[in-house]
C-alpha positions, 0 to 999 in steps of 0.5 A: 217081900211075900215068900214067893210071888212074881209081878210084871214090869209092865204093860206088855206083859200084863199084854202078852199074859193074856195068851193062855200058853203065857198064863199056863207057865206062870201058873207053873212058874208060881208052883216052882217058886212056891215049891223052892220056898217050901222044900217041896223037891218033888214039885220042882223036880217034876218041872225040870225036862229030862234035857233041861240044861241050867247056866246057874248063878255060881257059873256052873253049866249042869244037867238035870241030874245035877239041879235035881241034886243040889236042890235035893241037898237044900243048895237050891232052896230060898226063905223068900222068892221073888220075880219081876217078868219083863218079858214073856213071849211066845217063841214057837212052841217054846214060852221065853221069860225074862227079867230079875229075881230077888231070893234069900237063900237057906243055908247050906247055900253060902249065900243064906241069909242074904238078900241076892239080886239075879237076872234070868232068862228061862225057855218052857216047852209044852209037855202033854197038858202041861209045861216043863223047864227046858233051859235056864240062865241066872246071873247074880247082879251087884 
């Protein structure tokens, strides 16, 4: 595994990569990614919509305030990132991600050093010329 990439499951989403809303998130999707493996809190923070609301891993629903903190404190931060898009659609305005994400975390995440299996459901708005993260759910999978 590369530090942070994505690859679609399949052919519907290579389909559906085509619509240039679908393209202009994964372009901002790549730059988060790569962004959490490079410590770049900045990048990240500037991808989060003041109301982005965040179901995470540890089963903690929190705001923006919060995931802008944890990432700022390093609990957010991964020494590899990656992505398998199963779904990518357009919902309204909205873009919709779907599917499952392999991260090793850095410590001081408790889990550092560890290989952790999530699947992820994401919403994306358009934000002027470009796409903010408006909601996010993560579940770790055994």
């Amino acid at each position: 595994m590369q530090n942070s990439r994505w690859k679609a499951a399949g052919p519907e989403v290579h389909e559906a990569l085509r619509e240039a809303r679908i393209a202009a998130v994964m372009r901002v999707v790549e730059k988060v990614d790569a962004a959490l493996v490079a410590d770049e809190y900045a990048v990240f923070a500037a991808a989060l919509a003041p109301e982005v609301v965040v179901n995470n891993p540890v089963n903690v629903v929190a705001p923006r305030a919060v995931v802008v903190q944890l990432n700022a404190e390093g609990k957010i931060a991964y020494s590899q990132y990656e992505r398998l898009i199963e779904h990518a659609s357009l919902r309204g305005e909205m873009v919709l991600l779907m599917g499952e994400e392999t991260v090793v975390p850095k410590p001081p995440n408790p889990l550092a050093g560890q290989t952790v299996r999530r699947r992820f459901t994401e919403l994306w708005r358009p934000e002027g010329e470009g796409w903010l993260l408006t909601a996010r759910q993560a579940t770790v999978v055994r």
